[in-house]
C-alpha positions in Angstrom: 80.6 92.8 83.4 81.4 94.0 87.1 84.1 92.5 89.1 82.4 89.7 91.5 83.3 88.4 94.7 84.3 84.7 94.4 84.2 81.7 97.4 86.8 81.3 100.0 88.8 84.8 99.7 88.9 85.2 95.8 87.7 87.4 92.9 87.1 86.5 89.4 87.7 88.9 86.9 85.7 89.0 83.4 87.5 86.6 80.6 88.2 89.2 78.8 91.0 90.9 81.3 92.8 88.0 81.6 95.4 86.5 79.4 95.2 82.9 78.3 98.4 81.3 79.7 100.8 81.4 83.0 103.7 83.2 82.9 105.2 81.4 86.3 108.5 79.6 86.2 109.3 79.1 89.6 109.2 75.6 91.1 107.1 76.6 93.9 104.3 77.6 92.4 104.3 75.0 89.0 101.7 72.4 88.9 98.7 74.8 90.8 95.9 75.8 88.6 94.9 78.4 90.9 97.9 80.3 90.6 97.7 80.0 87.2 94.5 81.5 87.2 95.9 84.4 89.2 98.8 84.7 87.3 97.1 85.7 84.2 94.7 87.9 86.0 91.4 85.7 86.2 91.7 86.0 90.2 93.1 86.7 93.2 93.5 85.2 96.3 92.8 87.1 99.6 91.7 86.5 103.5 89.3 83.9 103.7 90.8 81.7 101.3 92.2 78.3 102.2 94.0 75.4 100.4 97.1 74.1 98.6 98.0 77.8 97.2 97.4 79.5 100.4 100.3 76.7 101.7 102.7 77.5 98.6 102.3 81.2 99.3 103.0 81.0 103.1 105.8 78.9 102.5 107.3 81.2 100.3 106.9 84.0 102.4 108.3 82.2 105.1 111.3 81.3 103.1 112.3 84.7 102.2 112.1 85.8 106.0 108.7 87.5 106.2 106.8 86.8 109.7 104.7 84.1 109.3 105.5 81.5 112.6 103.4 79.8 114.3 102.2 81.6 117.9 100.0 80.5 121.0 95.9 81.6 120.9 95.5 84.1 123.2 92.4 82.2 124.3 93.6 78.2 123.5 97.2 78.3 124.5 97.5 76.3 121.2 99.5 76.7 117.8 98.0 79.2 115.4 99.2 80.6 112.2 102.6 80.1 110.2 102.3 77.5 107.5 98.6 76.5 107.8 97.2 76.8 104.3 94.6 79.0 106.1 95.1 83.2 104.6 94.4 85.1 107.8 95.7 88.5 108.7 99.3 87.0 109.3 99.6 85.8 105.9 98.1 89.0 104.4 100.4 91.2 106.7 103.3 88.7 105.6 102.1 89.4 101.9 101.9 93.1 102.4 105.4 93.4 103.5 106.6 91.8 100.7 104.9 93.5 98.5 106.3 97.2 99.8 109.7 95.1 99.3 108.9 94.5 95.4 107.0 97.7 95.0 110.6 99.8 94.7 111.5 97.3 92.2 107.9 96.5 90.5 105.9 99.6 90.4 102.9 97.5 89.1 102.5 95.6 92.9 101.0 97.8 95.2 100.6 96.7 99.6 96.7 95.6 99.7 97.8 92.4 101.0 96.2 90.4 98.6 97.7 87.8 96.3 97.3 89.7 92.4 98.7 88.9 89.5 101.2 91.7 89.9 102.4 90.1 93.2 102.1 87.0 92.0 104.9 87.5 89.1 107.1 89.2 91.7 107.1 86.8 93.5 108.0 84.1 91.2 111.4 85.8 89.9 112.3 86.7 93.2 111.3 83.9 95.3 114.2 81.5 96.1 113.7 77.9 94.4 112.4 75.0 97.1 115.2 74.8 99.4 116.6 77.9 98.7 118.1 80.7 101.2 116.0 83.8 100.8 118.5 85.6 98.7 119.1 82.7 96.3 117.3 83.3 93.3 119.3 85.7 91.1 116.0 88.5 91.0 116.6 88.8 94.7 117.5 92.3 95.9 120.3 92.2 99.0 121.2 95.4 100.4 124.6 97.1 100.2 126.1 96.1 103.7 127.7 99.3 103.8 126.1 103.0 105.2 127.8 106.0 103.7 130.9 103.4 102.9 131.2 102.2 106.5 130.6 98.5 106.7 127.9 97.3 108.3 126.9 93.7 110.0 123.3 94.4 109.9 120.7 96.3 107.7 116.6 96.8 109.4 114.9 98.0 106.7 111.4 99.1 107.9 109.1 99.4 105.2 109.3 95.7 104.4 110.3 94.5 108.3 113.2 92.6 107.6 116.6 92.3 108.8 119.7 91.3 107.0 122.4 89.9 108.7 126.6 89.7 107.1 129.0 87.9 107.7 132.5 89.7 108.8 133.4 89.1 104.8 130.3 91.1 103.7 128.2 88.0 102.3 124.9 87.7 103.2 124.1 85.4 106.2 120.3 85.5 107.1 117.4 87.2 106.4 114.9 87.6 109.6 111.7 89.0 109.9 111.1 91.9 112.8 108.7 94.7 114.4 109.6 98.1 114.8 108.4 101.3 116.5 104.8 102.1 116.4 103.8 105.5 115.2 104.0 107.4 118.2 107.5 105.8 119.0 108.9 105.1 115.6 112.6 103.7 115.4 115.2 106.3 114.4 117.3 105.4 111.0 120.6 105.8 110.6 123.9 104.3 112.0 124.5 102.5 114.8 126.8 100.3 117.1 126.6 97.0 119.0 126.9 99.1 122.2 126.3 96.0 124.6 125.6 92.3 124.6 122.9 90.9 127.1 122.1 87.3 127.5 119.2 86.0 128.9 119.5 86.6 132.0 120.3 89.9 132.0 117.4 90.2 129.5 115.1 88.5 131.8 116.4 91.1 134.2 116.2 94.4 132.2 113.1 93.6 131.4 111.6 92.9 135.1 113.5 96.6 135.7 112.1 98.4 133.0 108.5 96.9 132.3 107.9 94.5 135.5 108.1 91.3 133.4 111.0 88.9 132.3 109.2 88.3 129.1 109.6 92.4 127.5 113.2 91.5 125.7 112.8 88.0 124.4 116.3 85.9 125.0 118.7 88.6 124.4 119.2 92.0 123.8 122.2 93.8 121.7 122.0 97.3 122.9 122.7 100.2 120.3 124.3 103.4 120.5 124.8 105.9 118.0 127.9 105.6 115.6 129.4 108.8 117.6 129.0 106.6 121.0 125.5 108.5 122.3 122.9 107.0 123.8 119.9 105.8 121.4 117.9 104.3 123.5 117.4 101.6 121.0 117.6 97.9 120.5 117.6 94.7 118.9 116.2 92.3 121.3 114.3 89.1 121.3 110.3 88.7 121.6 107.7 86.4 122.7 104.7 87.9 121.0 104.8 86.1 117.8 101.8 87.6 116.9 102.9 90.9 116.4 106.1 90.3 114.3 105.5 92.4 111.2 103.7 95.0 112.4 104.7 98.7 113.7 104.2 97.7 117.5 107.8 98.5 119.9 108.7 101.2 121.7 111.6 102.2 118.6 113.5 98.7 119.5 113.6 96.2 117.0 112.0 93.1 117.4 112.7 89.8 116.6 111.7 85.8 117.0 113.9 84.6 120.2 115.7 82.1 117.5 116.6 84.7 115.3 118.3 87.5 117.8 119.9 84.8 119.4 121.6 83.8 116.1 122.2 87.1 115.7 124.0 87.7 119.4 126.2 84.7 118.4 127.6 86.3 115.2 127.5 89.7 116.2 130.3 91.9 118.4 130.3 94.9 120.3 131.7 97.7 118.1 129.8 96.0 114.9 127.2 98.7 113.0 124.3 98.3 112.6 122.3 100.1 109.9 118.7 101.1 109.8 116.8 102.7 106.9 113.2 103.0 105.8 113.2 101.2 102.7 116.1 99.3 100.7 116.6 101.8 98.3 118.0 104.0 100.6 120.9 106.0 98.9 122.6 106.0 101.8 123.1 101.8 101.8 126.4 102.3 99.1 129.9 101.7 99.5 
């Protein structure tokens, strides 16, 4: 019996693939008969789809810091996206990045996007509890806030676009969601240093220099230099197009919401490292 597309973004699989019972535990997903369904492998859930599991998903996502905010249309002015029970290409770019996140860790869960069984499990042991911080469920995988034994503030790790912010003790703090360098201008890994601190108005400023708007940085920008004290020509700055969080879209700067990088310039110095790797199994993330 062939695999068969199903309505509103799913596919059913023959009985006979499937398993007869859920295997989920977390609270965020009990109680859905759908995610049961794609739990033992009857179905999945993709673009198109809409509902009460398209909600629990996003939500989760959100949670653990993947980009999934709400932005203006481009042709309304109004809110679209973030936590809209509606699986669009933000939720299945969310989805993606967490599934290159729990593919070093799953092998099973490959980046199509979709919502499989595979995914599905991963997501349920590492997926905070409701009301959790991203990193509180005991499956969830932290970096090492150190790079070649130097402690670091922050870790950007690219694969999965997040960013994890420490506190001055080491303990985790946040974990944000950002947008790195595009192909043709990827973002360098390695270490780095807070090498300035610009507020908004000097952001506003930079960016009418540099690009002929007061929008290109978001609300701040901490500007990096390499840990020997040259130039990188790299950043972590604020954005204001929501829409592309996620994605490989800067110049090499890091991205992030406005909210975020301005909670970030609050906790951050200049002198503080900053670390930036492709994945989070980077050997080079060790004390």
């Amino acid at each position: 019996m062939p695999i068969v597309n199903g309505p509103s973004g799913t596919t059913t699989v023959p009985a006979s693939r499937t398993s007869s019972s859920s295997s989920l535990k977390n609270l965020r997903f009990a109680g859905d008969p759908n995610l049961d369904k794609i739990a033992s492998g009857q179905t999945t859930l993709a673009s198109g789809a809409k509902g009460e599991s398209v909600t629990r998903l996003q939500r989760t996502l959100l949670d653990m810091g993947f980009a999934l905010r709400p932005y203006p249309s481009s042709s309304t002015g109004k809110q679209v996206g973030g936590v809209d029970g509606s699986y669009g290409n933000q939720t299945a770019n969310a989805l993606a990045n967490f599934q290159r996140h729990a593919a070093h860790f799953f092998p099973e869960v490959k980046a199509t996007g979709t919502l499989d069984g595979a995914t599905l499990k991963a997501l349920d042991k590492m997926a905070p509890p409701p009301g959790g911080k991203a990193w509180a469920s005991p499956n969830a995988k932290i970096p090492a806030p150190y790079f070649n034994g130097q402690q670091v503030r922050v870790v950007v790790v690219k694969d999965e676009h997040r960013t994890y912010l420490f506190d001055k003790q080491g303990q985790i703090s946040n974990v944000f969601s950002n947008a790195i360098g595009a192909q043709a201008s990827q973002t360098d890994t390695g270490l780095k240093v807070v090498n300035a601190k610009l507020g908004r108005a000097e952001a506003e400023e930079a960016g009418r220099s540099l690009w002929n708007t007061p929008k290109a940085f978001g609300d701040r920008i901490l500007d990096l230099s390499w840990a020997d004290g040259s130039r990188s020509g790299e950043e972590l700055h604020g954005t204001y197009a929501y829409q592309q969080m996620g994605l490989d879209v800067s110049h090499g700067c890091m991205r992030h919401y406005n909210e975020d990088i301005v909670e970030m310039f609050d906790a951050l110095a200049k002198g503080d490292k900053v670390a930036v790797v492709d994945t989070i199994t980077d050997r080079r993330l060790t004390r």
